[in-house]
Structures are given as structure tokens and as C-alpha cells.
C-alpha positions in Angstrom: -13.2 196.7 32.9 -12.2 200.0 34.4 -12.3 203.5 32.6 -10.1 206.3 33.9 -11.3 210.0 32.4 -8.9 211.7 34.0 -6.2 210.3 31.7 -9.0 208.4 28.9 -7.3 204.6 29.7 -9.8 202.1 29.6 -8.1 199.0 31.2 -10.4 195.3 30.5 -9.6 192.3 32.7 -10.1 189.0 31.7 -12.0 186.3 34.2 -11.2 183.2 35.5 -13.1 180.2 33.8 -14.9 178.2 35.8 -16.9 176.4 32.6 -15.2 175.5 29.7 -16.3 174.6 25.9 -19.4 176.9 24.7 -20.4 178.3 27.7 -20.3 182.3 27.8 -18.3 184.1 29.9 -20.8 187.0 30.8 -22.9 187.9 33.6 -25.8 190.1 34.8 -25.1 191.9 38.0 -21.9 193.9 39.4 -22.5 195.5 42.5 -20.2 197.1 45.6 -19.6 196.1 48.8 -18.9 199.1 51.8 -15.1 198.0 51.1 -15.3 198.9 47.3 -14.6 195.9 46.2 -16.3 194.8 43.5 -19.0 191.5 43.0 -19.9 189.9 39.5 -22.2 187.0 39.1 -20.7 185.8 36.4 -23.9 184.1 35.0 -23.6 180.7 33.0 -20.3 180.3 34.5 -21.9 179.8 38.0 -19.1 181.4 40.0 -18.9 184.9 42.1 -16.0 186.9 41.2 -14.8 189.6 43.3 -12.3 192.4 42.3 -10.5 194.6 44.9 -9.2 197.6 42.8 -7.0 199.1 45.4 -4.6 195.3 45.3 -5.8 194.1 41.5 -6.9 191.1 43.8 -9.5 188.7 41.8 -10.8 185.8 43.7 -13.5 183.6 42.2 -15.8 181.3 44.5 -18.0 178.0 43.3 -20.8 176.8 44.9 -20.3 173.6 46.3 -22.7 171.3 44.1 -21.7 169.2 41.2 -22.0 170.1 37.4 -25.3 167.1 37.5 -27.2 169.3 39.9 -26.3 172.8 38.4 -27.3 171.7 34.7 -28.0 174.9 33.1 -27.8 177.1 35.7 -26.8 181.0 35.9 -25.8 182.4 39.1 -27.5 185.5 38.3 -27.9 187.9 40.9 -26.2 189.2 43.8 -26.1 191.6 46.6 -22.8 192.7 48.5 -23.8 196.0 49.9 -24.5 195.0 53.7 -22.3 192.2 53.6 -20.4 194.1 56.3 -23.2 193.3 58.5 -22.4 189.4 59.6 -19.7 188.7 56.8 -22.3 187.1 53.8 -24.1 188.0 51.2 -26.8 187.0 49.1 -27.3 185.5 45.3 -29.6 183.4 43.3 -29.2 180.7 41.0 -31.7 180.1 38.2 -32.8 177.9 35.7 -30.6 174.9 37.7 -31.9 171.5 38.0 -32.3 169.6 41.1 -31.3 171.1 44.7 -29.1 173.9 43.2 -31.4 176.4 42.0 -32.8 179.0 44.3 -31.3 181.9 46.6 -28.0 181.2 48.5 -26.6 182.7 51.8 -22.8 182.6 51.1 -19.7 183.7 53.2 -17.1 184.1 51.3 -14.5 184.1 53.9 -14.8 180.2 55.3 -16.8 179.4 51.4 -19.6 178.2 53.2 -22.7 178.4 50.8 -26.5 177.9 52.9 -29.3 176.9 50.3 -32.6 178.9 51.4 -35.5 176.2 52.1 -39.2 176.6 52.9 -41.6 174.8 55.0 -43.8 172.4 53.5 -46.7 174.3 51.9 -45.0 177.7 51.1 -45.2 179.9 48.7 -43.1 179.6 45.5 -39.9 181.3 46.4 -37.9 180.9 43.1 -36.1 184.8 43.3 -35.5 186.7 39.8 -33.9 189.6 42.2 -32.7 189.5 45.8 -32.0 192.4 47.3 -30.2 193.1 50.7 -31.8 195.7 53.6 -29.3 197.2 56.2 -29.4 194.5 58.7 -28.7 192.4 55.8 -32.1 190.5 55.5 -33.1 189.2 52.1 -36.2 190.5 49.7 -36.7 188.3 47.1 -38.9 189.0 44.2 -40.0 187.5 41.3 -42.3 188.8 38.4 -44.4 186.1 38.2 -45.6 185.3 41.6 -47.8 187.8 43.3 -45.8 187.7 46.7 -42.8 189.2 47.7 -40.4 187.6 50.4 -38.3 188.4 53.3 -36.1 185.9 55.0 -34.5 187.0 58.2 -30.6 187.0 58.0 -30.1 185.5 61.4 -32.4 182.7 61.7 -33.5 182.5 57.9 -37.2 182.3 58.4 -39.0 183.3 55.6 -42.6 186.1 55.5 -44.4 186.3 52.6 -46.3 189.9 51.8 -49.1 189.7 48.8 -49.1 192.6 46.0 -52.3 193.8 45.0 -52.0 192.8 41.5 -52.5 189.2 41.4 -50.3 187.0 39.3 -47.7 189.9 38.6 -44.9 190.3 41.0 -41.8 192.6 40.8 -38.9 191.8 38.8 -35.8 194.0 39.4 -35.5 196.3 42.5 -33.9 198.3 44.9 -33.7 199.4 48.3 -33.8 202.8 49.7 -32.2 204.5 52.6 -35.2 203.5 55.2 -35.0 199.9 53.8 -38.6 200.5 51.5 -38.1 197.9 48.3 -38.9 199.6 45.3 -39.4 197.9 42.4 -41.2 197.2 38.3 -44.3 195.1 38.4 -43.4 193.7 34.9 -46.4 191.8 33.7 -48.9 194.1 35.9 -47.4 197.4 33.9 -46.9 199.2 37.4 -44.3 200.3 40.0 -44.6 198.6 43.4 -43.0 199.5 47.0 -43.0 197.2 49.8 -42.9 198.8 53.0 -41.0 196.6 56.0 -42.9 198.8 58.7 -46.6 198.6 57.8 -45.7 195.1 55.4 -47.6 196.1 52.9 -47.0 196.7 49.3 -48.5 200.2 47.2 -48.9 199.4 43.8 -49.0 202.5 41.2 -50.1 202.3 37.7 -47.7 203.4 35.0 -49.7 205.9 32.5 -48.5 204.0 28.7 -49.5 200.4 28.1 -46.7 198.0 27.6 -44.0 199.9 29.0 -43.6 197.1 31.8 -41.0 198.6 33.8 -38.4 195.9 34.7 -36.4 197.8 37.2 -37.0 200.7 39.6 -35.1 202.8 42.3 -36.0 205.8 44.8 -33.9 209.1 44.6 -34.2 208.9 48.3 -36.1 212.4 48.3 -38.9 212.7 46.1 -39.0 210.4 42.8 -38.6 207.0 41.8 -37.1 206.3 38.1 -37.5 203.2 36.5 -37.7 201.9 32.8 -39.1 198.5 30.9 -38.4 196.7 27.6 -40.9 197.4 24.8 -41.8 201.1 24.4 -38.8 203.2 24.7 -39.8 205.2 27.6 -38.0 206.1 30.9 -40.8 207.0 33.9 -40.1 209.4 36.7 -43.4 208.9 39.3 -43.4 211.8 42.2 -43.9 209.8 45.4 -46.1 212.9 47.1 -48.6 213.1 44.3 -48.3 210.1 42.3 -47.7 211.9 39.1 -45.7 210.6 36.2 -43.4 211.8 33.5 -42.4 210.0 30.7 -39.1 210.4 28.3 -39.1 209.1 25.0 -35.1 207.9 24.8 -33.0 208.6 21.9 -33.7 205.1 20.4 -34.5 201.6 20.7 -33.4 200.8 24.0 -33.8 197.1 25.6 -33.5 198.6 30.0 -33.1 195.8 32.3 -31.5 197.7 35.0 -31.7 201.5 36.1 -29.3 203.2 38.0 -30.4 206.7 39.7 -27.6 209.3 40.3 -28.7 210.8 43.4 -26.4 213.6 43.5 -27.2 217.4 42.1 -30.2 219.6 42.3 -32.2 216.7 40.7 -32.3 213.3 40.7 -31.7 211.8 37.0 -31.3 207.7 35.6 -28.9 205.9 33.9 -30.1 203.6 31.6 -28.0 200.4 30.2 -29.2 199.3 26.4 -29.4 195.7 26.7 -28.4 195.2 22.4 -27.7 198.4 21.1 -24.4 198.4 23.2 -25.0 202.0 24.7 -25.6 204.0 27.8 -28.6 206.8 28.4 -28.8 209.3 31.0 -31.6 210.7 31.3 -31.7 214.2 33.4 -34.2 216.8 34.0 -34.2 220.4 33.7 -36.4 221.5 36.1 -38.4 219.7 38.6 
């Protein structure tokens, strides 16, 4: 879907299907590569599609294991944004069965798809978000397992860094302009950063019980927003002092993603409702 305010023309695509019968059609992440073209994992359909605006192009791509192994599967989420590094990006597949499941090293231009393993003994490295840094290096994270990962994009080794609060990793994140993760410790009711220089994660307590932010991203100057599930409220922390705000939104709101607008004299969120079919910006007056 596209939306044009200049002229109010809201144009809606429809996808290729992969998966036919009553399997949806949705998906879970869209994101941007530096050429603008545009990535969708289209979820329980288990293919990437990939929209180039300026040619109306849509390409869809598979990856290359049979329907046995992918069971129920969604290829969830995905990262383009330094695919301009070495020509690949990342994604996850979750919830497959057999040798399927896990995160993927995929370049699109020969379709050659590279299953992430681990040696024997590692730590459970089952992504619920990968993110990608600028040399294009994968963080994976996953909100109940109190590590976060790195695997190199060259030779695909794989670090594991601990988070202070055991047994409640990061769910959704993002990375900032000096490659810092930021991200919502879900189950540990916090907002965590991993740092690649010092490789260590802070951890910082969000002030309400049960907001359990899901999602989290750095204005790249002073704050980090971010937002959870069950109470309603958005959080901005200040990074310098550690102080929080809270905003009580307009409603019921479900936020599994946060998006910070970074432009402006301040920094302010935009918020996705998950079932009430809206979106929430949230902007401050005054710092």
C-alpha cells in the first residue's frame, strides 16, 4: 500500500501467493534498503517480497526448503538496511519444524539462502528480532533468553553477550547511528542497550509495572522511546540522567513496534495499534 497526500490517492497492491488454501497473506516487518526499495516478510506465507517504487517492480523470493520442513513457519523478520554492504541481508524464520527454523543469511541476487548454525554446546539462538549494524553483522535477540547475539557477517561466527536480568532478554530493537542495539526487555519490564565497544549490555528499569516494552529505538541525540502491550503507556527515558516520562495514549493500544521520527526540535514516536487498526504519534512540547 502507498498513500500520496499531496493529491489524497491511496494506491493497495496485492501480493504474490506463495501458500495457498487458509493461510493468511499478512506479515510483520517492512523495512528499506539504501536503494528505497522496499522488504516485506510476508509472515505465514514464508516468502520475502521486495517492491521497488520507482519501476512498480515486485519480486518475491522462497527459501529453498520443502513445505515438510517449514510446517508452520513465518518468515517473520527482516533487515535490508545495510544490505548494500556485501549484497545480503538478514531474516528469521519461526515456529518452523525441523532444519528450517532459525535466522537466514540470504542474497537475493544469485537466491542463495545460508542457515545460521552454532557449535555444539551453544547458547539457544532461536532470534525473535535480528537486526543489522553498518558492516552488516547480525544481533539477534530474543525475549526469553538472557543473551544477546552477534554473528559476524563475513565468517558467521557467533558471540554471545549476557543481560543482567536473567531469564528476560530483548524482544524488538533497533540500532543506532554508532551501531549501540537498543532494545524492550519484555518479561524483565526494562529497556536494555548492548554496546559493541565495551560488549556489555545496561539494563534500565521502566518506572510502571507491566508496561513490558516490546520495542525500543534511540533518537540518536538524547532519548530513547519505546512502548509495550498491557498498560497503555508510551516511555521516553533520557539517556544522560536515566529519567523517564510516561504518556498515557488516547486508548487501548496493543504496540509491537515503535518508530521514532528523528527530525524537528524534538524527537517524538509513532506508535502502530496492533487491533484497534490506528496509528499514535506521540510528540512532546518541550523537552
Amino acid at each position: 500500500m502507498r498513500s500520496d497526500q499531496r493529491i489524497g490517492l491511496l494506491i493497495d497492491r496485492k501480493l504474490p501467493q506463495n501458500r495457498f488454501g487458509q493461510i493468511a497473506q499478512g506479515g510483520l516487518q517492512i523495512d528499506i534498503d539504501k536503494e528505497g526499495r522496499i522488504y516485506f516478510g510476508n509472515m505465514s506465507q514464508l516468502q520475502i517480497v521486495r517492491f521497488d517504487p520507482r519501476t512498480e517492480k515486485m519480486e518475491t523470493f522462497k527459501p529453498p526448503v520443502s513445505e515438510t520442513e517449514l510446517g508452520d513457519g513465518h518468515l517473520t523478520m527482516i533487515d535490508p538496511a545495510f544490505q548494500h554492504v556485501d549484497g545480503k541481508l538478514w531474516m528469521n524464520v519461526a515456529f518452523a519444524t525441523g532444519e528450517a527454523g532459525g535466522t537466514w543469511h540470504v542474497d537475493l541476487a544469485s537466491n542463495t539462502w545460508t542457515r545460521m548454525t552454532y557449535p555444539p554446546g551453544s547458547p539457544l539462538a532461536l532470534a525473535y528480532d535480528v537486526v543489522a549494524d553498518s558492516k552488516n553483522n547480525m544481533v539477534g535477540m530474543q525475549m526469553n533468553n538472557d543473551k544477546i547475539w552477534v554473528t559476524d557477517g563475513k565468517t558467521l561466527k557467533t558471540d554471545w553477550y549476557d543481560f543482567p536480568i536473567k531469564g528476560a532478554g530483548c524482544r524488538r530493537g533497533h540500532i543506532d547511528s554508532q551501531d549501540r542495539v537498543w532494545c524492550g526487555v519484555f518479561h524483565g519490564n526494562a529497556l536494555a542497550m548492548f554496546d559493541p565497544q565495551t560488549k556489555k549490555v545496561t539494563e534500565w528499569k521502566v518506572p510502571t509495572p507491566w508496561t513490558r516494552p516490546y520495542d525500543a529505538q534511540f533518537d540518536d541525540k538524547t532519548y530513547v522511546w519505546a512502548a509495550g502491550m498491557d498498560n497503555d503507556l508510551a516511555v521516553r527515558m533520557n539517556t544522560q540522567t536515566g529519567e523517564f516520562t510516561e504518556y498515557l495514549l488516547p486508548h487501548e493500544t496493543n504496540v509491537r513496534h515503535v518508530e521514532v521520527q528523528k527530525s524537528g526540535a524534538f524527537s517524538s514516536m509513532w506508535l502502530g495499534d496492533q487491533h484497534g487498526n490506528t496509528l499514535v504519534r506521540v510528540e512532546p512540547l518541550a523537552q
